[in-house]
Legacy VTK file of the C-alpha trace (Angstrom):
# vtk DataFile Version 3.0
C-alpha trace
ASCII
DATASET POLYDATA
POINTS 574 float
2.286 -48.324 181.304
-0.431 -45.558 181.530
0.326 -42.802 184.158
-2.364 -41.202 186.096
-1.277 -37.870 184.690
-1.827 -39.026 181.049
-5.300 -40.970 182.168
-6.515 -37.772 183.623
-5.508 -35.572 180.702
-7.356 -38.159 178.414
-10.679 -37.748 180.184
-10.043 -34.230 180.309
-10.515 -33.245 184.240
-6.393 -32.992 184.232
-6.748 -29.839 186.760
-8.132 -32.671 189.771
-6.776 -34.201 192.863
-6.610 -38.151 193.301
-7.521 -38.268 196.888
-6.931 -42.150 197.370
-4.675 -45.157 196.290
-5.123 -48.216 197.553
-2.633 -50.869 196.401
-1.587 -54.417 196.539
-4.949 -55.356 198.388
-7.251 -58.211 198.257
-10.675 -57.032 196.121
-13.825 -58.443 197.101
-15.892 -58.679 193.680
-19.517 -59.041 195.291
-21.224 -58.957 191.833
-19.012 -62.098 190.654
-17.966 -63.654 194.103
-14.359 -63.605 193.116
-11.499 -62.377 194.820
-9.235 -60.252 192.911
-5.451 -60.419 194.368
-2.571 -57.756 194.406
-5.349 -55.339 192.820
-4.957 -51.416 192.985
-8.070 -49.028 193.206
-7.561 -45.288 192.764
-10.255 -42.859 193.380
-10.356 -39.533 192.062
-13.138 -36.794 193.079
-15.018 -39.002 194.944
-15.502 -42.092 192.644
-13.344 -44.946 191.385
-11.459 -44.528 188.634
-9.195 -47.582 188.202
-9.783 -50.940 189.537
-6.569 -53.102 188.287
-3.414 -55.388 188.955
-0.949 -53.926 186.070
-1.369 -50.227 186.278
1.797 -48.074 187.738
0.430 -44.336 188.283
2.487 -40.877 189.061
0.726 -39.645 191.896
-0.009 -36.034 192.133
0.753 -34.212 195.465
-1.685 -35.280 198.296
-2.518 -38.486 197.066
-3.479 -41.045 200.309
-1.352 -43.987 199.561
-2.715 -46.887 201.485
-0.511 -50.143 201.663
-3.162 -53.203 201.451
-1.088 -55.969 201.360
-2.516 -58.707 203.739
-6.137 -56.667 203.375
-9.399 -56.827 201.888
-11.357 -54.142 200.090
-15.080 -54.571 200.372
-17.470 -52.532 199.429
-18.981 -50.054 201.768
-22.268 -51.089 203.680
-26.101 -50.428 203.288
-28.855 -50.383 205.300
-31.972 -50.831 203.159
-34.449 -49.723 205.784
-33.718 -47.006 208.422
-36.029 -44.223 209.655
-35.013 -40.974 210.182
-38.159 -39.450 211.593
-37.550 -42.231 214.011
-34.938 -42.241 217.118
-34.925 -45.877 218.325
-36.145 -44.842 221.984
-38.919 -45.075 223.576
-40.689 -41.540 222.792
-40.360 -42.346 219.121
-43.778 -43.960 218.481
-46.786 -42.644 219.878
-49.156 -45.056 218.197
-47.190 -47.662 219.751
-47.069 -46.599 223.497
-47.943 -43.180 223.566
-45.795 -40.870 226.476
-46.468 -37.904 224.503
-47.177 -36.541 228.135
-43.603 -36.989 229.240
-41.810 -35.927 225.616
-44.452 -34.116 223.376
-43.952 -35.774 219.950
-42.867 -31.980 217.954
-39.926 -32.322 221.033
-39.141 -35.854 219.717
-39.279 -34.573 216.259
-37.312 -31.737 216.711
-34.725 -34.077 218.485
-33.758 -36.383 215.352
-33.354 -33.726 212.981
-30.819 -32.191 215.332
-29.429 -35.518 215.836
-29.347 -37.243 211.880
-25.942 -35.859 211.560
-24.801 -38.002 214.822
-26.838 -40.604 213.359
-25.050 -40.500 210.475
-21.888 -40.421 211.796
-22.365 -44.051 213.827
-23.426 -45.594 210.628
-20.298 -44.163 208.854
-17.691 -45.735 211.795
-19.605 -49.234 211.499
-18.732 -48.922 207.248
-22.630 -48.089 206.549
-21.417 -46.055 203.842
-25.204 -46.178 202.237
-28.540 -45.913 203.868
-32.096 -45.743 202.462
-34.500 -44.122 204.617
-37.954 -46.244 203.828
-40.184 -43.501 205.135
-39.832 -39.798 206.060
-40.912 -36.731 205.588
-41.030 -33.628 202.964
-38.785 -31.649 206.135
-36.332 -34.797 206.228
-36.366 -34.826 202.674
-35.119 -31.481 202.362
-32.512 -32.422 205.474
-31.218 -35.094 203.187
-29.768 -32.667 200.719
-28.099 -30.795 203.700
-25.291 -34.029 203.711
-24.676 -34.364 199.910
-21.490 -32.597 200.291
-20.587 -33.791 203.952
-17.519 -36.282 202.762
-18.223 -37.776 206.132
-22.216 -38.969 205.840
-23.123 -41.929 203.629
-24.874 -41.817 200.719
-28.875 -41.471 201.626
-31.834 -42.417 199.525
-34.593 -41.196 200.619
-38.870 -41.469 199.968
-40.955 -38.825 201.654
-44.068 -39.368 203.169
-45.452 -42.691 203.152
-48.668 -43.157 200.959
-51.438 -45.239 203.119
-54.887 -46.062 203.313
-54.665 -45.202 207.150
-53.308 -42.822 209.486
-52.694 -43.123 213.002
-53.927 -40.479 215.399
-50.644 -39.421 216.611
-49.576 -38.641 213.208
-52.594 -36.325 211.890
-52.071 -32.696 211.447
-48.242 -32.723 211.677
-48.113 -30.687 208.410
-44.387 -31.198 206.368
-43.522 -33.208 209.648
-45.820 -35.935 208.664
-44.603 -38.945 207.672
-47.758 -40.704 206.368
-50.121 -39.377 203.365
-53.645 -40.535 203.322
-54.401 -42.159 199.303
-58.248 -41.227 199.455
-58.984 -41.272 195.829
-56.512 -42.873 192.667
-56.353 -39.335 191.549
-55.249 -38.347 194.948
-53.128 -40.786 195.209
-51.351 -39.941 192.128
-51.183 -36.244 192.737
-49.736 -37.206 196.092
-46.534 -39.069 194.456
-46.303 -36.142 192.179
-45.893 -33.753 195.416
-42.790 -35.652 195.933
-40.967 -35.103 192.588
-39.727 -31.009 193.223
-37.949 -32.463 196.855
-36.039 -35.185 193.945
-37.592 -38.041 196.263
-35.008 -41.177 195.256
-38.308 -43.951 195.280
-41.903 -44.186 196.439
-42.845 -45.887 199.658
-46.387 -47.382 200.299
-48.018 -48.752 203.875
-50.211 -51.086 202.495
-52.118 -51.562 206.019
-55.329 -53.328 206.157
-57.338 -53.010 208.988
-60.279 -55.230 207.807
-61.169 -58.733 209.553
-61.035 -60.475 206.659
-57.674 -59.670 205.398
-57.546 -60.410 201.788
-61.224 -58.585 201.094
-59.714 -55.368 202.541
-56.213 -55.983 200.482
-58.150 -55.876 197.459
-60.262 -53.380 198.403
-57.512 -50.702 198.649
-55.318 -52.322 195.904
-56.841 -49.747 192.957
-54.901 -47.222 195.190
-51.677 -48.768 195.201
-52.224 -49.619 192.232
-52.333 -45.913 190.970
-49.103 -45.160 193.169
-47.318 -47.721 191.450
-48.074 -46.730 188.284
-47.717 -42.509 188.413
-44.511 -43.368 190.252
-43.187 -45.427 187.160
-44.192 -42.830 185.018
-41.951 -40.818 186.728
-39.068 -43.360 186.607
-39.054 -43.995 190.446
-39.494 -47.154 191.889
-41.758 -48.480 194.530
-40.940 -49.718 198.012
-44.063 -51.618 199.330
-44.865 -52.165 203.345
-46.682 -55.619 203.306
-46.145 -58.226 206.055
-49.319 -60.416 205.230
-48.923 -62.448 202.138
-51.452 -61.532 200.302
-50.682 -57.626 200.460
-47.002 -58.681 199.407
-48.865 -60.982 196.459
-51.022 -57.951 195.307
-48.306 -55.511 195.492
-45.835 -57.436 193.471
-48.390 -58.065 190.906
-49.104 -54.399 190.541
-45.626 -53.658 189.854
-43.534 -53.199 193.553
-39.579 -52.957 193.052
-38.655 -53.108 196.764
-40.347 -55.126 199.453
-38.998 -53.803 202.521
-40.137 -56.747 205.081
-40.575 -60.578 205.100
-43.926 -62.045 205.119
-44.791 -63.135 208.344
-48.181 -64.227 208.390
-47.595 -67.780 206.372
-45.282 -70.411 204.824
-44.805 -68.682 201.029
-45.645 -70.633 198.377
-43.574 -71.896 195.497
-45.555 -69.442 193.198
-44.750 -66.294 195.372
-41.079 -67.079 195.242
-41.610 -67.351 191.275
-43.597 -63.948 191.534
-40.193 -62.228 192.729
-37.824 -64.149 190.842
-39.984 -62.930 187.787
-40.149 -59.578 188.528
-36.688 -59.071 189.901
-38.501 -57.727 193.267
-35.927 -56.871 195.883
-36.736 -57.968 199.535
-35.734 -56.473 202.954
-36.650 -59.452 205.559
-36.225 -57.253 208.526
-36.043 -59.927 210.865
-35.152 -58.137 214.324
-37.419 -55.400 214.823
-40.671 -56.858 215.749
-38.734 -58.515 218.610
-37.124 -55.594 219.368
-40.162 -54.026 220.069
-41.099 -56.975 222.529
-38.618 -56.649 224.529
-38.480 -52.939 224.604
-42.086 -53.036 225.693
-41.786 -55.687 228.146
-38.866 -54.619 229.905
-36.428 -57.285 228.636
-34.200 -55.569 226.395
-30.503 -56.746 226.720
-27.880 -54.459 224.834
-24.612 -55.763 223.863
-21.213 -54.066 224.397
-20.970 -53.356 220.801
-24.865 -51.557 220.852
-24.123 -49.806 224.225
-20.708 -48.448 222.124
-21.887 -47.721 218.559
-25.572 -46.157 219.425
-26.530 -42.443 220.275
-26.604 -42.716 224.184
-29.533 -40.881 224.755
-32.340 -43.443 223.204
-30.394 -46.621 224.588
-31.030 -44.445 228.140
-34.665 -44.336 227.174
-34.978 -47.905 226.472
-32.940 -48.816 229.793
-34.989 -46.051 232.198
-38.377 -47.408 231.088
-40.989 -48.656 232.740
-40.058 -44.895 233.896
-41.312 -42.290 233.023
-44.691 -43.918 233.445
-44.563 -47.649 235.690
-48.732 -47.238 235.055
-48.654 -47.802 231.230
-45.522 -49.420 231.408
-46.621 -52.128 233.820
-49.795 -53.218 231.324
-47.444 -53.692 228.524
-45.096 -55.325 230.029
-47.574 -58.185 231.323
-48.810 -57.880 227.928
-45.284 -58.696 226.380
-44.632 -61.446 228.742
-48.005 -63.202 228.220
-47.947 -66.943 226.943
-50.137 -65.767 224.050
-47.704 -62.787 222.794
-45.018 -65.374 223.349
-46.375 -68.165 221.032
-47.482 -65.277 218.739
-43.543 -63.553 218.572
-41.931 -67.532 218.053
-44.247 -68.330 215.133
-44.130 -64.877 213.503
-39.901 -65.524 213.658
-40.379 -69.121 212.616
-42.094 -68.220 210.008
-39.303 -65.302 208.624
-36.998 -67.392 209.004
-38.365 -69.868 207.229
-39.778 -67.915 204.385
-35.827 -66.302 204.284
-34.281 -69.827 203.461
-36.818 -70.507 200.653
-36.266 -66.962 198.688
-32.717 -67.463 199.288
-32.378 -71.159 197.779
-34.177 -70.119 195.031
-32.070 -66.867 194.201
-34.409 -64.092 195.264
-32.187 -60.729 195.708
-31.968 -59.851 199.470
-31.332 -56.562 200.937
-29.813 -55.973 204.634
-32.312 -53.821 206.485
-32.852 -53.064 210.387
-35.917 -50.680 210.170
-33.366 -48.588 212.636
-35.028 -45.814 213.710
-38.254 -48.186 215.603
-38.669 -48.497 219.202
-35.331 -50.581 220.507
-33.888 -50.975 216.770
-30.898 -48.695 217.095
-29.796 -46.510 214.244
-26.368 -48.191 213.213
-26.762 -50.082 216.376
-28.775 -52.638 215.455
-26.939 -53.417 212.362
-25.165 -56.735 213.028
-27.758 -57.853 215.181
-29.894 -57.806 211.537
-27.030 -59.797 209.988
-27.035 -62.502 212.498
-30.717 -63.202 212.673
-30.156 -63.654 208.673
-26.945 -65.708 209.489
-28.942 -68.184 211.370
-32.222 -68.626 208.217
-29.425 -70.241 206.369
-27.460 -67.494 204.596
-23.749 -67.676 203.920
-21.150 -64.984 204.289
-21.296 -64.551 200.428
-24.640 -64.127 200.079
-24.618 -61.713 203.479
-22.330 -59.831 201.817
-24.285 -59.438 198.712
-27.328 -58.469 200.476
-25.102 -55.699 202.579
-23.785 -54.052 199.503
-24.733 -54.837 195.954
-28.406 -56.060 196.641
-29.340 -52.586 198.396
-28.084 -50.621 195.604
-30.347 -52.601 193.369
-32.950 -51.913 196.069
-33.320 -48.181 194.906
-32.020 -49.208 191.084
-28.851 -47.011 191.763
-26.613 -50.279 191.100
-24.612 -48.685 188.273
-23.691 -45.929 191.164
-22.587 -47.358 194.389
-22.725 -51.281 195.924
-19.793 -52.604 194.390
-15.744 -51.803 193.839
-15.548 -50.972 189.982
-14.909 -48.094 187.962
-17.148 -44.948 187.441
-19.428 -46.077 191.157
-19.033 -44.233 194.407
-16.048 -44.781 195.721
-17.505 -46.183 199.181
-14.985 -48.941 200.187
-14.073 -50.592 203.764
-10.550 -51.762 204.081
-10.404 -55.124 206.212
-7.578 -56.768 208.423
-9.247 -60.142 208.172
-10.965 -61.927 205.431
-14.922 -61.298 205.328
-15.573 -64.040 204.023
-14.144 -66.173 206.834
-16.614 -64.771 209.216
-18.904 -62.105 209.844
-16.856 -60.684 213.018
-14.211 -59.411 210.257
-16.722 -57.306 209.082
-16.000 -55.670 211.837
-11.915 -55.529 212.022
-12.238 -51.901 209.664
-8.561 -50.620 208.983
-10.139 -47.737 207.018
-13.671 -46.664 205.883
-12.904 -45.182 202.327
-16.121 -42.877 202.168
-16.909 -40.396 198.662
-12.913 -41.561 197.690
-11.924 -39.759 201.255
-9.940 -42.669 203.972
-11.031 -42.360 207.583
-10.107 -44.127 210.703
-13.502 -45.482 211.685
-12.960 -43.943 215.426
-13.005 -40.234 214.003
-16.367 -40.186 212.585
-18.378 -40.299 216.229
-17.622 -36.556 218.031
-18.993 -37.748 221.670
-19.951 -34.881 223.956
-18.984 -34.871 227.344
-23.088 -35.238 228.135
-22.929 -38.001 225.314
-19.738 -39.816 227.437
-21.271 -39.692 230.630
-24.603 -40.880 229.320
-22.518 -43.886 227.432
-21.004 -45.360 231.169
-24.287 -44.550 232.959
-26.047 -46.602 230.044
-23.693 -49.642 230.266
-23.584 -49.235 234.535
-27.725 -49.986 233.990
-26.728 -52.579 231.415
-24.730 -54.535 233.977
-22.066 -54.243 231.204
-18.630 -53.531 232.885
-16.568 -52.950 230.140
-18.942 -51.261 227.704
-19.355 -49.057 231.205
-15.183 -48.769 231.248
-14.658 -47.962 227.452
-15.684 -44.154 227.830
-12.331 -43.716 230.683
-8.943 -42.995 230.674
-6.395 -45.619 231.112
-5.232 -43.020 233.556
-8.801 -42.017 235.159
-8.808 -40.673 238.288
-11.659 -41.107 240.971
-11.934 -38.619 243.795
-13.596 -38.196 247.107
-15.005 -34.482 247.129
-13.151 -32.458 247.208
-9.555 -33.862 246.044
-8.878 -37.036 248.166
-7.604 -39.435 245.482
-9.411 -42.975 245.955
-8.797 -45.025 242.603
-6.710 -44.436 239.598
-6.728 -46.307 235.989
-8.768 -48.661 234.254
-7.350 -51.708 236.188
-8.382 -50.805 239.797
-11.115 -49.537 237.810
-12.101 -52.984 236.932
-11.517 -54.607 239.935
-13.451 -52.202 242.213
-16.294 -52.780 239.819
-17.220 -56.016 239.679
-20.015 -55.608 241.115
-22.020 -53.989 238.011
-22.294 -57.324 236.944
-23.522 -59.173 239.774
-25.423 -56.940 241.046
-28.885 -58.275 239.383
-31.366 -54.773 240.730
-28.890 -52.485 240.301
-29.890 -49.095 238.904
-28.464 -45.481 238.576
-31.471 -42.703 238.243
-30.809 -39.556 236.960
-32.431 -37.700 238.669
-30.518 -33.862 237.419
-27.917 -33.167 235.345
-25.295 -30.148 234.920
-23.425 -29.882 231.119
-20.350 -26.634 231.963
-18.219 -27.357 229.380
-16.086 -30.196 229.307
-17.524 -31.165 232.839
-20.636 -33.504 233.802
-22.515 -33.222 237.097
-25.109 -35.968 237.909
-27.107 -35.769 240.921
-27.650 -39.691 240.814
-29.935 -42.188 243.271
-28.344 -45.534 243.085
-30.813 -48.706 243.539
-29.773 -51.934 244.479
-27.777 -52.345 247.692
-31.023 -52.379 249.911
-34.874 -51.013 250.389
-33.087 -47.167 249.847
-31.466 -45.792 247.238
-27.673 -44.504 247.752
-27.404 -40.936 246.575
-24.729 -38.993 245.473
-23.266 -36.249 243.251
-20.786 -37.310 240.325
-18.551 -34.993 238.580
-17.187 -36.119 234.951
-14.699 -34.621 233.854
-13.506 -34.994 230.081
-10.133 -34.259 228.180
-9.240 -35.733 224.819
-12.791 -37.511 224.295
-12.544 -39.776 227.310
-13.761 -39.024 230.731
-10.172 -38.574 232.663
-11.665 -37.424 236.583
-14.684 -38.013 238.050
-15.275 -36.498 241.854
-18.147 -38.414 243.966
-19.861 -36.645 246.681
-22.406 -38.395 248.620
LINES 1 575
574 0 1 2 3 4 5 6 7 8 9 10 11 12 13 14 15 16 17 18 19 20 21 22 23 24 25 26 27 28 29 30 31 32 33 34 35 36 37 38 39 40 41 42 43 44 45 46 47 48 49 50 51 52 53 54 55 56 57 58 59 60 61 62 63 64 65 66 67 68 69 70 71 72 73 74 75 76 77 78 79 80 81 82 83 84 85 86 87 88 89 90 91 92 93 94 95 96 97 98 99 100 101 102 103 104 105 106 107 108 109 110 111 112 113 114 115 116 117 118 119 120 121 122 123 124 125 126 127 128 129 130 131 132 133 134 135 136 137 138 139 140 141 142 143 144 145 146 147 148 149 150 151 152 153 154 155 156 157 158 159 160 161 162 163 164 165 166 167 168 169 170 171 172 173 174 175 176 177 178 179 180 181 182 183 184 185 186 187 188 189 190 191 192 193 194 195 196 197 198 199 200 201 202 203 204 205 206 207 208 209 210 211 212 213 214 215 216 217 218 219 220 221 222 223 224 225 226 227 228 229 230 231 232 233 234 235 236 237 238 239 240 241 242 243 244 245 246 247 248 249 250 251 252 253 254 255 256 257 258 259 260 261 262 263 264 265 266 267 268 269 270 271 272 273 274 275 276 277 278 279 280 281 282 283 284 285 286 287 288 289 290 291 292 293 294 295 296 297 298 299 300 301 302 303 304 305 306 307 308 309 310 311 312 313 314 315 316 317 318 319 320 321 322 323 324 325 326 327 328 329 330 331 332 333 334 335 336 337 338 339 340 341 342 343 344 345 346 347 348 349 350 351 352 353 354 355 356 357 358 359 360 361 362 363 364 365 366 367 368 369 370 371 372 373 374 375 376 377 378 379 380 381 382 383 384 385 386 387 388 389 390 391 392 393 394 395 396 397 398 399 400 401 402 403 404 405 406 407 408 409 410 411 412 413 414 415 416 417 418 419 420 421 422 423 424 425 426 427 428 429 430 431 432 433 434 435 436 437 438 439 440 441 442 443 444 445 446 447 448 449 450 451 452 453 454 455 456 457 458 459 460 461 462 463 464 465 466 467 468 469 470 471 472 473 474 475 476 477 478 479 480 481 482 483 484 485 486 487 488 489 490 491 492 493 494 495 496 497 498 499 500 501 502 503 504 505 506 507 508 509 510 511 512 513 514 515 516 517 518 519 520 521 522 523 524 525 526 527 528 529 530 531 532 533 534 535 536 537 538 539 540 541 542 543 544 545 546 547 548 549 550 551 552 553 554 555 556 557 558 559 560 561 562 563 564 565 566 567 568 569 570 571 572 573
């Protein structure tokens, strides 16, 4: 039998650490839907080296030895369409709903590049060990390369800018911020993909927006343009992610050469011929089915966040979705009747109906799908949102095989990095989840992580997110608006202590906690503004007004106090 000393002095790199073993566990072979029994899979500098049932290795000093009998090995996930430039709150689109007033936009800007690394992080502890960022920026770009090394952030491919035929106002004059390029002329156009190639952009991504009334005379009107995109980008050996929700943009996009279409058409029933378009051209497709919605009930104040969103996403743009229709109950007020019209209503059903729909066909007929969220939009959390995707594409029809596919394997042919990363075999990334459940059994198991195996390094998936004290007491207040108790409990102690200022003990653990709390959930107006907060170290202090129990708020101070990465005191002075 070949020892890992002899393998390495073979290849030559004999002077290298193994970092991980993983033996006697369950493979999941997403490429040929098989599962591989009483395998072992070593990796070695960050990428698999040996993926096989009758191998015995000699282990050099440091080696993780992980013991997966009664586990599966999966690979890591992807999320095909995320947004960096983008926070998932309510400040995050100005074109949208602008509050530029409240949060100038360079603020908001300023805020997710100091916050991709957290974002990051909460995609790591879900097993998103891959994202591609769909549209950016040349300054995000050049954040990108900041992570390459980081053995905790996925793997990120990354566009820059996104080329369009339009620009919205908010997004003019923003400089190496901007994440839109105006494609004036085919020359332009080309020059503009060609600004991309010293940044080492991984793809292309075109908004191929038509703002015409007649739809398919303005597609083909601006088609020379992506046209010319497509074609310098291929020159350059990068593929070519296409924005196009109508069908006849997707049609025209396709036929010009798009790899990647990063949403579902929406606009009609797809024809047999479109499905034999993409089958023909091997075009990858993102359906994206959660985000429109996401943004209707963001906008019309009817957003309900589960216990696993209020856990896994950055607390401060869950607070913005939860404060609004604050800061402004003006604009807030005319999109919310606007959401909750019968018109928008009938509109949102038949636009789902229709994904949905459309989903099942290019799935029966063996179209490659690609998991995607579009995180990063208003109320589509980064990492958040993730299994919230997965379901909507659970219910069009797909199977736990073929979710799986599209969550690993059919991303990394996305961004043609397949030979890289998306599946366990030798020479890839060694990105790999280990399960205590079978994945294939249900989707929930996706979620049972025993390790998250990420550039050949094993984590526990709870050390990747480094909560703040600001960031904990943000998390309950977030789930006390919520009406969630114990997504508003999971940021305690099991020994919290609750005081009456100054040091009158009132309430200790999670239990009496629980009891004493009911009333988050029944409580149907209840609401908790902030109205100041304090951050002195490991202590919180929230001057608070409490809605809810009558015409008049209930105010009060709150002190948080937290040890160990869980709030452990809190003092209440009203």
């Amino acid at each position: 039998m070949r020892q890992l000393s002899l393998l390495l002095l073979l290849i030559g790199i004999q002077t290298l650490t193994a970092q991980s073993l993983i033996k006697n566990i369950t493979v999941v072979d997403v490429e040929n839907k098989k599962l591989l029994t009483g395998y072992t899979v070593v990796a070695l500098n960050g990428k698999i080296i040996s993926v096989d049932n009758n191998k015995t290795f000699e282990l050099p000093e440091g080696t993780a030895v992980i013991d997966g009998t009664g586990k599966y090995l999966v690979p890591g996930f992807t999320d095909a369409h995320v947004h960096f430039f983008q926070s998932g709150g309510m400040f995050t689109r100005p074109d949208v709903i602008d509050l530029r007033s409240y949060q100038p936009h360079a603020k908001e800007l300023n805020w997710v590049h100091n916050n991709m690394d957290d974002f990051l992080r909460r995609y790591s502890s879900l097993g998103i060990t891959q994202v591609i960022d769909v549209g950016a920026s040349y300054n995000f770009l050049t954040q990108r390369d900041s992570f390459t090394s980081k053995n905790y952030a996925p793997l990120i491919s990354m566009t820059g800018p996104l080329l369009t035929t339009y620009v919205p106002e908010a997004y003019k004059k923003l400089g190496k911020e901007a994440p839109f390029e105006m494609m004036g002329t085919e020359e332009a156009v080309r020059q503009s993909v060609r600004n991309q190639l010293p940044l080492h952009t991984d793809f292309i991504k075109i908004w191929y927006i038509v703002t015409d009334a007649d739809v398919e005379k303005g597609a083909r009107k601006n088609l020379p343009l992506v046209t010319a995109a497509i074609d310098e980008a291929h020159k350059n050996n990068l593929r070519v992610a296409v924005h196009a929700t109508e069908r006849i943009t997707a049609q025209l996009a396709v036929e010009a050469g798009a790899d990647f279409l990063v949403h579902s058409v929406d606009d009609e029933i797809i024809s047999d011929a479109f499905v034999q378009l993409l089958l023909k051209n091997k075009t990858v497709l993102c359906p994206t089915l959660v985000v429109m919605g996401n943004y209707g009930k963001s906008l019309g104040h009817q957003y309900h966040f589960t216990t696993d969103e209020l856990a896994v996403a950055n607390p401060t743009t869950i607070a913005g979705i939860l404060n609004y229709p604050q800061p402004d109950t003006a604009i807030a007020s005319r999109y919310i009747n606007a959401m909750s019209s019968a018109e928008r209503k009938a509109s949102t059903q038949l636009a789902d109906s229709i994904m949905q729909k459309n989903l099942k066909k290019l799935v029966a007929a063996g179209v490659t799908i690609a998991t995607g969220t579009d995180a990063g939009n208003i109320g589509t959390q980064h990492a958040g949102s993730y299994f919230q995707e997965l379901k909507a594409m659970q219910a069009a029809g797909m199977s736990n095989w073929q979710l799986l596919e599209a969550s690993t394997i059919n991303g990394a042919k996305a961004v043609g990095k397949q030979n890289e990363w998306g599946s366990i075999a030798k020479n890839k990334w060694a990105n790999m989840l280990v399960l205590t459940a079978n994945p294939l059994d249900d989707i929930a198991n996706w979620q049972k992580i025993d390790w998250v195996i990420n550039k050949g390094i094993p984590f526990k998936r709870d050390s990747f997110i480094m909560n703040t004290p600001e960031m904990l007491a943000q998390q309950q207040l977030n789930a006390y608006n919520a009406h969630n108790l114990e997504a508003f409990l999971a940021p305690y102690a099991e020994e919290v202590e609750l005081y009456s200022f100054p040091d009158k003990l009132v309430m200790k653990g999670k239990t009496e906690m629980r009891k004493a709390y009911q009333f988050v959930t029944k409580t149907p107006k209840l609401y908790c503004r902030l109205v100041n907060r304090i951050v002195e170290g490991n202590t919180v202090i929230d001057q608070e007004e409490v809605w809810g129990f009558g015409d008049k708020p209930v105010t009060a101070i709150a002190m948080y106090v937290v040890e160990g990465g869980k709030i452990t005191k809190v003092y209440f002075k009203q």
